[in-house]
C-alpha positions, -999 to +999 in steps of 0.1 A: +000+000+000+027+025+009+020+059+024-012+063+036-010+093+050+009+125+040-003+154+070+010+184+075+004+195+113+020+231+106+041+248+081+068+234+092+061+199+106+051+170+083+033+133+099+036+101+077+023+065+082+037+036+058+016+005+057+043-022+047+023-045+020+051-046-006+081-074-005+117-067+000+125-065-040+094-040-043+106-015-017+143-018-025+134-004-059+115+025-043+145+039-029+183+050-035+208+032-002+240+047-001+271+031+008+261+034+047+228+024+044+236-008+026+263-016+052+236-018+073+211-035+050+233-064+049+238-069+086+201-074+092+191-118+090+153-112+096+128-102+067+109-083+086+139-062+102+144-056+063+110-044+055+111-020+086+144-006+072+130+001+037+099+013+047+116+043+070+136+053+033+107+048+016+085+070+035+113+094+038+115+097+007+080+101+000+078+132+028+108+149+014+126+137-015+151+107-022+176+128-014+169+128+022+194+102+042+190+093+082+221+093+107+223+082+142+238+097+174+256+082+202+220+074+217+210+058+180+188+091+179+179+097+146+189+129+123+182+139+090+222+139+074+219+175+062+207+188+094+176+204+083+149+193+103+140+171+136+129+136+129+114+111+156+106+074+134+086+046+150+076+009+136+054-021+149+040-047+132+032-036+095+033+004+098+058+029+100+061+065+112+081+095+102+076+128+120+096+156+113+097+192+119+119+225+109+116+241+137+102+220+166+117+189+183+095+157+178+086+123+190+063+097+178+056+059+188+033+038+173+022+004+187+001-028+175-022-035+203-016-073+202-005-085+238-020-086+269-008-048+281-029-053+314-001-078+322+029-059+320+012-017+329+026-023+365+064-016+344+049+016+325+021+034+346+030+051+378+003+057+411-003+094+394-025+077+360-056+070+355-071+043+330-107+041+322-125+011+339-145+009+306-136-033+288-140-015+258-116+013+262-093+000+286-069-023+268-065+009+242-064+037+270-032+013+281-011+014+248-021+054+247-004+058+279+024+036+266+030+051+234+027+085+252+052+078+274+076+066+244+072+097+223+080+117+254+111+094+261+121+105+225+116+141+223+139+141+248+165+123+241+161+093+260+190+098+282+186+092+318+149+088+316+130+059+339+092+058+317+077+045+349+090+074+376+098+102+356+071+102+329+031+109+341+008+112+313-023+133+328-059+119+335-080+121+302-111+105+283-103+082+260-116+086+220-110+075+188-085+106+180-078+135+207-053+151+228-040+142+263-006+161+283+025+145+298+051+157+322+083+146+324+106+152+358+142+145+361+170+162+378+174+177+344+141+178+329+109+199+344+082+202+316+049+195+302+040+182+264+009+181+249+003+149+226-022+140+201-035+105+198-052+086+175-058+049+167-059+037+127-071+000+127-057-019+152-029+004+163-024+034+190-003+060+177+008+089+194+028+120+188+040+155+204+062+185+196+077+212+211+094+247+196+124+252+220+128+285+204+160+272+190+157+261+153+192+243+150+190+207+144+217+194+170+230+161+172 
């Protein structure tokens, strides 16, 4: 299928989803791997590891241009190679995510709501949350909170960072598609996000970003 969506949040901040329904042979002849980028290629044993991989250049490239090539920090935080924007990517089960902004700092985390999540939230959700007691809502309200707390983990920069103590994702109702706020408090860190949410099939995904008031893509 390939993109499925193309949205621009602002002027300067671009949202796309990849729905991975091509082979490997298909998507390696929708985009251009450079030296690096087939170093890495090669390393990788599993199909699906290699569909995830092509689907991130392929949406990439769809968002802004074949041209555009991902690098990794210390922290294997991702940045586009020419500095020019922020970029937060996420995958799970056959969708990708590419958000990516000029001027703010971004994070995104998508999640296939296959597992039990009720059986593990006790790692994630801290005393501070709320989750709906509605059967119907509950199991997605979970993944919201997780994927939440995972965009927030990125946006700033992972390091450092316990999702269970130092990440609290207000009380809010639970939709389809809306907004919720998340705080994260470190030694370092003191500040409140707002997210959006929304859930496309079978999936939660979540994103947030946040003008620093510094434009400079730092890596």
């Amino acid at each position: 299928m390939g993109c499925i969506t193309k949205h621009y949040l602002n002027e300067s901040t671009i949202l796309g989803v990849w729905k991975i329904e091509e082979d490997i042979e298909t998507l390696l002849g929708m985009v251009d791997l450079d030296a690096e980028e087939k170093k890495k290629y090669k390393v990788f044993a599993s199909t699906s590891r290699k569909l995830e991989f092509l689907s991130v250049r392929a949406l990439l490239s769809e968002l802004l241009g074949k041209e555009a090539k991902i690098v990794y920090n210390k922290n294997n935080k991702p940045f586009l190679k020419d500095g020019s924007r922020f970029i937060s990517i996420s995958h799970s089960h056959k969708l990708t995510a590419i958000l990516c902004s000029t001027t703010d700092r971004v994070g995104i985390d998508l999640e296939y709501m296959s597992s039990n999540i009720g059986a593990i939230a006790f790692k994630f959700l801290n005393r501070g949350e709320k989750i709906t007691r509605d059967p119907e809502k509950r199991r997605y309200h979970m993944y919201l909170h997780w994927c939440a707390k995972e965009s927030l983990y990125k946006i700033c920069d992972k390091e450092g960072i316990s999702i269970r103590n130092n990440i609290t994702i207000e009380a809010f109702e639970v939709g389809e598609s809306g907004e919720c706020r998340g705080k994260v408090h470190t030694r370092k860190i003191n500040e409140s996000f707002d997210l959006n949410y929304t859930r496309y099939d079978n999936y939660a995904i979540v994103w947030t970003k946040k003008n620093y008031g510094n434009g400079n893509v730092q890596k």
